[in-house]
N, C-alpha and C positions, 0 to 999 in steps of 0.2 A: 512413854514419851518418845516421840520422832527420837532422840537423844536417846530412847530406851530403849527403843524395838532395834531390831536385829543391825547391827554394825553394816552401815555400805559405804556411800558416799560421801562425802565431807558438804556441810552444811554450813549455811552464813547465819550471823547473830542467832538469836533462840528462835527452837523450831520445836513443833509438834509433832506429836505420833500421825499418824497416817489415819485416815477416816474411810470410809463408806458412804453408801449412798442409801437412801431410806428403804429398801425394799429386801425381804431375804433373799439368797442365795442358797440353792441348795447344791451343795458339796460334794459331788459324787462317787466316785468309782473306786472304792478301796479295797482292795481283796487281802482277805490273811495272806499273803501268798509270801513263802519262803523260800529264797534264795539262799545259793552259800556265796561268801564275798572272797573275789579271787583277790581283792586289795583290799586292807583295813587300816590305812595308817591316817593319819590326822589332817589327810590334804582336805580333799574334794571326792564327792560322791553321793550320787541323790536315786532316787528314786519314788515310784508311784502305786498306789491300790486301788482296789473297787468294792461293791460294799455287796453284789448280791451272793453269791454260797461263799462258803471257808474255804481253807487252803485242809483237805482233810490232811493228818496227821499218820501215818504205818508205823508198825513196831520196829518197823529199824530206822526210825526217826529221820525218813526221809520225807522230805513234801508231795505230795501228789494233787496238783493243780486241776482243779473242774475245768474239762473243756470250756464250758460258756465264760470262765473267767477269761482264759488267755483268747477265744473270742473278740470278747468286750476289748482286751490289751491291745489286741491285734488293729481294731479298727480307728485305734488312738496312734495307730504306727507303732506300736511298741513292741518288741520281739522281747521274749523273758532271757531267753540265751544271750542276745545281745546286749540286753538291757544288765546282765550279773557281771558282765563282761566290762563295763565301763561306759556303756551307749544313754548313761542316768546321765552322762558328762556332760552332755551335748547339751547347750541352753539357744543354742538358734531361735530365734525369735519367731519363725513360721511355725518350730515344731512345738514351742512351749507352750501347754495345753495353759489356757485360762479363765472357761468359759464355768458356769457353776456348777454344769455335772460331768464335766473333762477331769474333777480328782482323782488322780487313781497313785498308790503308794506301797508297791510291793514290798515286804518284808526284804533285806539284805542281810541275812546273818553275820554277826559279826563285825558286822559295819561300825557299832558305835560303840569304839573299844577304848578303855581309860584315856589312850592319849588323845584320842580324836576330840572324844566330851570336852576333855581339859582345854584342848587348843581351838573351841569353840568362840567363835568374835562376837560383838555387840552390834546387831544390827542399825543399831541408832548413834553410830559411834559418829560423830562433829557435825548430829542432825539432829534440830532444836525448832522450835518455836521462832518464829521472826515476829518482832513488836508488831508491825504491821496486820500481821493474819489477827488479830486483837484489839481492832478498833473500837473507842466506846461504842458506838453508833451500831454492832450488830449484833445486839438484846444485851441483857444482864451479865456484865462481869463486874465481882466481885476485887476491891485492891488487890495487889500480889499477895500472897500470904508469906511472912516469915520463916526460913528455913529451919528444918526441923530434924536435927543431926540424925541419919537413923544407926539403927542398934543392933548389933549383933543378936540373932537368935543364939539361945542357949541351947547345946548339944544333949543330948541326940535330938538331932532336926525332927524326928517320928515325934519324939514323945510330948514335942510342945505344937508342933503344927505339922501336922500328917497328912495333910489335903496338898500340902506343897510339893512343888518338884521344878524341876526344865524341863523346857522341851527343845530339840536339838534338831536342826536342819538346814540343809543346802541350799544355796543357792548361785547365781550364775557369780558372785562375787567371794563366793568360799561358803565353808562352814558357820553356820551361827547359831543364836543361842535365846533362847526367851524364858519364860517362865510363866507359871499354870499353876491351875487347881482344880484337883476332884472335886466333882459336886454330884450330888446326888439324880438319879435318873427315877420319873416319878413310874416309867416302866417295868424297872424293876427295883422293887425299894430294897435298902442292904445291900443289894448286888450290883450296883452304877461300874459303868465301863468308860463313862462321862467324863472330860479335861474341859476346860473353862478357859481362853488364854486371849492374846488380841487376835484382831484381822491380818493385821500387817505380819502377825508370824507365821501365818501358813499361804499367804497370798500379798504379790507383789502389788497389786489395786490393778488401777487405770491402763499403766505402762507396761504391764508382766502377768505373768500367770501363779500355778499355783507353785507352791518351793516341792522338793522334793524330801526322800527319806525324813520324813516328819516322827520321831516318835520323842515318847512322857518318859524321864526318869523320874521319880518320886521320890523324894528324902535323899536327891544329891547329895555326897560326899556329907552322908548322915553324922558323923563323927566331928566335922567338921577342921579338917586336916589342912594343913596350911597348902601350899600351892607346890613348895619343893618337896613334901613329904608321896603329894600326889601322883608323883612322876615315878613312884615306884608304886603305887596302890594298885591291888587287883580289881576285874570290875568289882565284885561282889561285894568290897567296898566302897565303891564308888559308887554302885547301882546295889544296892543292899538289900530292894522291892522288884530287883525285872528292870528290864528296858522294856515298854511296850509301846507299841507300832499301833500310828494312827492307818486306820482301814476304814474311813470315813469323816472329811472334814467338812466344815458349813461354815461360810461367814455371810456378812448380810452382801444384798447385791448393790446396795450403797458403796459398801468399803469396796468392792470389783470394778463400780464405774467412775469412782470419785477419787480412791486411793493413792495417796504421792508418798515419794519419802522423803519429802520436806512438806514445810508447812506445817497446817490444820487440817487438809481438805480431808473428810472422810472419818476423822478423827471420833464425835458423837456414834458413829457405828462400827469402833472399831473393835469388835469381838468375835470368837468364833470356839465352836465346840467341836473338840474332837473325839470321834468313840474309838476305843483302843483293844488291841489283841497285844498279848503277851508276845515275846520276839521266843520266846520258852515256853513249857507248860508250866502251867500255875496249880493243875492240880486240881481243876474244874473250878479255882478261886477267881471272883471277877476282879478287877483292880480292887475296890473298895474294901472287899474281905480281905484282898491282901494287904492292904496299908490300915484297913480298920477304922476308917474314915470319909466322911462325906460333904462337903456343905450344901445346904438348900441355895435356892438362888431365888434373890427376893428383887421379882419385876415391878412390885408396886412399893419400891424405896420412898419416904417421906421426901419434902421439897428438904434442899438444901438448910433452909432456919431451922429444922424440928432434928438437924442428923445431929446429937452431941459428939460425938469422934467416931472416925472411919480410920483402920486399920493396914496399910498394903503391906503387901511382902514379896520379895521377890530375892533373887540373884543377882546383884548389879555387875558388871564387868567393866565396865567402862574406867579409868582411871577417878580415885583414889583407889577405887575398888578390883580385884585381879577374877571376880566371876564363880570362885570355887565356895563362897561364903554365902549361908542366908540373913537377909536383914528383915527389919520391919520398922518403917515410920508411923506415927498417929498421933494425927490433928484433928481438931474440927475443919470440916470444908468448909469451901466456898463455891463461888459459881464463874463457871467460865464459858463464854459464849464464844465461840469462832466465827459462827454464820448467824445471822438474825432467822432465816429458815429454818436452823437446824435443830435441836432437842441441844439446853442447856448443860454443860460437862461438870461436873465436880470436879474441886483444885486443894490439893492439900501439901501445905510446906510439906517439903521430903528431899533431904540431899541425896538419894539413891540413882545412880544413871545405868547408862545404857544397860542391856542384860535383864532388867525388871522388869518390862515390856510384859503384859501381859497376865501378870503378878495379879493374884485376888485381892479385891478391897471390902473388907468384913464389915459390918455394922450388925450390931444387937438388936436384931427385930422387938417388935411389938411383945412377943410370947418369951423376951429374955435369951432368947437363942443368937448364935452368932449365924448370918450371914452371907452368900456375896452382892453385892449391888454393885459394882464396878469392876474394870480392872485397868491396870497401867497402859497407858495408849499416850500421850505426849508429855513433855518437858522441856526447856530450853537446853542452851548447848551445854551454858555454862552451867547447868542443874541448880536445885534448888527448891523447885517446886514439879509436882508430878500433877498431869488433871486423867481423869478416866470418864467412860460414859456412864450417863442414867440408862439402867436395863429400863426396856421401854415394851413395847408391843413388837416392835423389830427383833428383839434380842431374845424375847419370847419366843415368838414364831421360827428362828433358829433352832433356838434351842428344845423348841417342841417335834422338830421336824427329824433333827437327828435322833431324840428320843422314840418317836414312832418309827422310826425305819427299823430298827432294830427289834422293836418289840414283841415280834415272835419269836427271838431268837434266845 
């Protein structure tokens, strides 16, 4: 929900997550490329990747960067020396790349170190849904639906939903924070490198470009530690699976031309797939083998009447919630319509706020299997209810695209 996606600006009455615009966008320039971070503390600090070779790996565990990546860097203005050095800081509006294949999100070592995760914001922090953007009059919505307390996941986060995680990144207003899921890559099955999360978490829309230092913790603070315990916790606690660095993101070019952080606008396509490289070795393991888990992603979901309960999950941060906790709501939906143009949204009570942005929404296919057909994209200020988009042909076509880029690799 606007309320959910990554904490910025303060927002009037209830407001949605941020939307897209009908058409894909493809995500560009992500290099494994590792950096060492001369600062690691919990401010501010972003950076960018590109997706054509690796960052090859030497036995003394240094990076040794392909020409043609730092190249490609170069021609986006990006110096790698300057860029480790603190020049991710710089959010100038001439220099903030934001065009579909202007993504580039170098590896920082180090960079997303226990205190920083922890002191991660809610990008959708007092940004809500306004009555107005929800007129009867532009298609089928559904009454409000009844809020629907959500529930602590029970610990260990792995062992009941392993597909879940955050994902952590900069932007010009600080550190922020969303939430994601593995899903499976039909390129390589068992072996998906694949995140699932919204638009509005890796890309500002209309007004901005893309965020930077984007990468997936998976099974956050697995144990599920209260928030003071946290501030002594090592990563390997806290990131129990890897930090892994997105090195190629995609959202639609809807959510890039239509994208606010208030409102609806963009909301129907606000999703985006990120493929991930470890910030470490894994040991030749792709994320899925690491965490042991996948979910399919199901673009031909039944209409809204035929769904008996949809499932979301996420990290909320926003107040009641302090962001270090997994939750999960589930109702039956409904339908929520922003634009009469636009592709219908799912709305399902859920007190979960800001932080869950992004968050998978599971439903039990046809075959008895669970799963995704949505993810958390708007809510009002005051929460209460979350709505996310129908995977459509749009969300497809993302999600096909990033899966093919990779597919020799």
């Amino acid at each position: 929900m606007r309320s959910i996606r990554p904490p910025f600006a303060a927002r009037r009455g209830r407001s949605a997550r941020r939307r897209t615009s009908p058409v894909l966008a493809a995500v560009g320039l992500t290099a494994a490329l590792a950096l060492t971070a001369t600062a690691c503390n919990s401010g501010d600090d972003k950076a960018s990747g590109g997706p054509t070779a690796s960052a090859a790996q030497s036995g003394d565990d240094k990076i040794k960067i392909p020409d043609d990546i730092k190249n490609k860097l170069k021609q986006h203005g990006i110096d790698i020396d300057k860029w480790k050095k603190g020049a991710w800081k710089n959010w100038n509006k001439d220099d903030w790349l934001r065009e579909a294949d202007d993504f580039v999100n170098p590896i920082i070592k180090g960079l997303w170190d226990p205190d920083r995760m922890r002191g991660a914001d809610d990008p959708d922090k007092n940004k809500g849904v306004d009555d107005n953007d929800l007129s009867g009059d532009q298609g089928v919505t559904d009454p409000e639906p009844a809020p629907v307390t959500a529930q602590a996941v029970k610990t260990a986060y792995h062992a009941n939903v392993p597909e879940a995680g955050k994902v952590f990144f900069d932007s010009p207003e600080g550190t922020m924070v969303c939430s994601a899921t593995v899903v499976e890559d039909p390129a390589h099955p068992g072996k998906s490198n694949l995140v699932w999360t919204a638009g509005h978490c890796v890309h500002a829309g209309k007004k901005g470009g893309w965020y930077r230092n984007i990468a997936f913790v998976p099974s956050y603070n697995d144990s599920g530690k209260p928030a003071a315990q946290l501030e002594k916790a090592t990563r390997q606690e806290v990131a129990p699976y890897g930090v892994w660095w997105s090195d190629w993101a995609q959202t639609s070019d809807q959510w890039i031309e239509q994208g606010g952080s208030t409102g609806g606008q963009g909301a129907p396509y606000d999703f985006a797939v990120l493929h991930v490289t470890p910030e470490k070795g894994s040991g030749g393991k792709s994320l899925e083998e690491t965490v042991g888990s996948a979910l399919p992603v199901n673009f031909n979901a039944p209409a809204v009447p035929k769904v008996s309960s949809i499932t979301a999950t996420g990290y909320p941060a926003a107040a009641p919630f302090d962001g270090q906790k997994l939750f999960q709501c589930t109702d039956k939906p409904g339908r929520l319509s922003v634009a009469q143009s636009d592709p219908t949204m799912y709305r399902i009570g859920c007190t979960m706020t800001g932080g869950s942005s992004g968050g998978g929404w599971v439903a039990t296919g046809s075959d008895g299997k669970p799963a995704l057909v949505s993810n958390t994209s708007i809510g009002p200020v005051e929460f209460g209810w979350l709505a996310g988009p129908r995977l459509g042909d749009v969300a497809k076509g993302v999600y096909d695209s990033v899966s093919k880029k990779f597919a020799g690799q």
